[in-house]
C-alpha positions as CSV (number, residue, x, y, z in Angstrom):
1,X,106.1,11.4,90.3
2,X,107.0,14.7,91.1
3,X,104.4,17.6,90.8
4,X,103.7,21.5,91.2
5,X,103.0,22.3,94.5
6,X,102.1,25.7,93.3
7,X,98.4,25.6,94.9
8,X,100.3,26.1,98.2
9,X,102.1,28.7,97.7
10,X,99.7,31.2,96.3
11,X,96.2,31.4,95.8
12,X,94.7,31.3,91.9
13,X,94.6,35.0,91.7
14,X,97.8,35.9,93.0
15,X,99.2,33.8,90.2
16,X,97.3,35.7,87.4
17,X,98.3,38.4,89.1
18,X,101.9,37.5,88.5
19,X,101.7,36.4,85.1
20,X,100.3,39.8,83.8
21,X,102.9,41.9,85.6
22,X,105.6,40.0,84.1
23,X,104.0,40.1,80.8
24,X,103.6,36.0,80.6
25,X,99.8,36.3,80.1
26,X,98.4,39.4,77.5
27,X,96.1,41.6,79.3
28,X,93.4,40.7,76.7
29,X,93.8,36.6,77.9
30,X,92.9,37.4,81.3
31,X,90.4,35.1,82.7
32,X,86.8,36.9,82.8
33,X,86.4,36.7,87.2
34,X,89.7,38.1,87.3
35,X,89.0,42.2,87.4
36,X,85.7,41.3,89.3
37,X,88.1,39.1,92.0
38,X,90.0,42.7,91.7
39,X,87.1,45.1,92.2
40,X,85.3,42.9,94.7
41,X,87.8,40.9,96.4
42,X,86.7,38.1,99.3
43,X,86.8,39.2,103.2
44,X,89.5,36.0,103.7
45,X,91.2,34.8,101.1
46,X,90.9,31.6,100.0
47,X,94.4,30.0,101.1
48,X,95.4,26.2,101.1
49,X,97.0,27.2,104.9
50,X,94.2,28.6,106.0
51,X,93.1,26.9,109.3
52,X,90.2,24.8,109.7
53,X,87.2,26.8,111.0
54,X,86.0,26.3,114.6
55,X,82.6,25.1,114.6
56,X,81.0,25.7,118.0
57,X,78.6,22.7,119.6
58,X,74.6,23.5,119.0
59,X,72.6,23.6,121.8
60,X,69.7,20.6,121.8
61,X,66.4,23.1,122.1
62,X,63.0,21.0,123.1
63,X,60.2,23.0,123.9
64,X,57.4,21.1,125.8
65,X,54.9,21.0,122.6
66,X,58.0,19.1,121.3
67,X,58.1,16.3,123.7
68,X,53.8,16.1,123.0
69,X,54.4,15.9,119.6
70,X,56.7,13.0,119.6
71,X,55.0,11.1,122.0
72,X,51.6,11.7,120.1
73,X,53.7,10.6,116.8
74,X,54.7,7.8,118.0
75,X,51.5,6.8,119.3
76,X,50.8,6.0,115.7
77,X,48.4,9.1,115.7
78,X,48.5,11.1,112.1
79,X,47.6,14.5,111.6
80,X,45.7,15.7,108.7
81,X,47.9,18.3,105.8
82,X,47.7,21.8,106.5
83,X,46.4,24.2,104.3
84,X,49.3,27.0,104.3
85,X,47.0,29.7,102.1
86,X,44.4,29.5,105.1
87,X,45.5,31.6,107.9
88,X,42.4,31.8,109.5
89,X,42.6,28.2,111.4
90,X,44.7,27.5,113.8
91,X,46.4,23.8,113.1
92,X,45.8,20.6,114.5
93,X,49.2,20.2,116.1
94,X,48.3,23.8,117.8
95,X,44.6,22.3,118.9
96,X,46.3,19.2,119.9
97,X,48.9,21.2,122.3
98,X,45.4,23.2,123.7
99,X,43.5,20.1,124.2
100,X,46.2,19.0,126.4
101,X,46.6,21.9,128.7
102,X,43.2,21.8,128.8
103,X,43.1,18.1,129.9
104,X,46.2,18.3,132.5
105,X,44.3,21.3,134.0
106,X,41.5,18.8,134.7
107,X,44.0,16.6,136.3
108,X,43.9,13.3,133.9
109,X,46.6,11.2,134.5
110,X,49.8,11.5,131.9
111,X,49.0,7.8,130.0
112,X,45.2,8.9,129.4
113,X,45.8,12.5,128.2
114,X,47.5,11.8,124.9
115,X,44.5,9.6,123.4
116,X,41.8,12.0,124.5
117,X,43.7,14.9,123.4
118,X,44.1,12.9,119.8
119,X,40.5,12.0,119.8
120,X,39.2,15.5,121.0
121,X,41.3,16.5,117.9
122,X,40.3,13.5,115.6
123,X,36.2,14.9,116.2
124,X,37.0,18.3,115.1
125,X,39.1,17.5,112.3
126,X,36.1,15.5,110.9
127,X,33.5,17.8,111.8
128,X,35.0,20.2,109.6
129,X,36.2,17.9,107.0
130,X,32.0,17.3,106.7
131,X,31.0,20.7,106.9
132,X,33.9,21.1,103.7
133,X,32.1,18.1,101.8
134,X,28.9,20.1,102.4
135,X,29.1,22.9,100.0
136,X,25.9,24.4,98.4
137,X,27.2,25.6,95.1
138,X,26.0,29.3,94.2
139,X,24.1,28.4,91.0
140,X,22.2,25.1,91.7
141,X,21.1,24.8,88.2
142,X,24.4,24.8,86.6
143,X,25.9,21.6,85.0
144,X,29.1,21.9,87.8
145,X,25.9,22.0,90.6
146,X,24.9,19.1,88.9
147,X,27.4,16.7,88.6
148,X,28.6,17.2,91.9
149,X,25.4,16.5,93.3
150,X,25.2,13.2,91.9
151,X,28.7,12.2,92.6
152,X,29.3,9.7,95.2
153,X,33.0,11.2,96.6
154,X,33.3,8.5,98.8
155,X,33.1,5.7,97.1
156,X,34.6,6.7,94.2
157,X,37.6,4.1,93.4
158,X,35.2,0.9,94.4
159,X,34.4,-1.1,91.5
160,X,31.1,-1.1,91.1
């Protein structure tokens, strides 16, 4: 079947363009993006010729904390969420990347630093989970103060 080829020869606008000059299309039946296409019109036009855009090869970038953090993740070692409102700790990936400095500098060997890094990391992350679990409320006597005092947080899904 034989069809318009049209879509090659011009782009969309040049056509309206060339329907309302030749008085083929009113001026009121002009499409509505036409007079902003007019007013505002693109930096390249948008041909059906138009060559392919070179895209140019990204560079691989690996920073050393990179490299820990893959081999700590694949270690099987989690790390706990991080609380994006708080600004004032530093996160656990950052403590992990200080315990290890701190570990080469002693001169542990490569195998052994990971794990002790992850546990030195593991002991402060449940030292302040406990001190967060420890809250004194403000007004012991109120119903809240209550309540939470006699909830048992951590076993609260057993069946009882």
């Amino acid at each position: 079947m034989a069809s318009s080829r049209l879509e090659r020869i011009g782009t969309i606008f040049t056509r309206v363009e060339g329907l309302l000059s030749r008085g083929a299309m009113k001026p009121d039946d002009r499409p509505l993006w036409f007079d902003v296409y007019k007013a505002f019109p693109p930096i390249t036009e948008p041909k059906y010729a138009r060559p392919n855009l070179v895209v140019k090869e990204i560079r691989p970038i690996l920073y050393k904390e990179d490299v820990l953090r893959a081999k700590f993740h694949s270690n099987g070692y989690g790390l706990a969420p991080v609380s994006l409102l708080n600004q004032s700790n530093e996160t656990q990936t950052k403590r992990l990347v200080q315990q290890y400095d701190k570990l080469k500098a002693e001169g542990i060997p490569e195998d052994e630093i990971i794990e002790k890094a992850a546990q030195a990391v593991a002991v402060e992350r449940h030292s302040y989970a406990a001190e967060k679990l420890n809250v004194t409320p403000k007004n012991p006597d109120s119903v809240t103060a209550q309540v939470l005092a006699e909830a048992d947080i951590k076993n609260i899904f057993n069946n009882k």
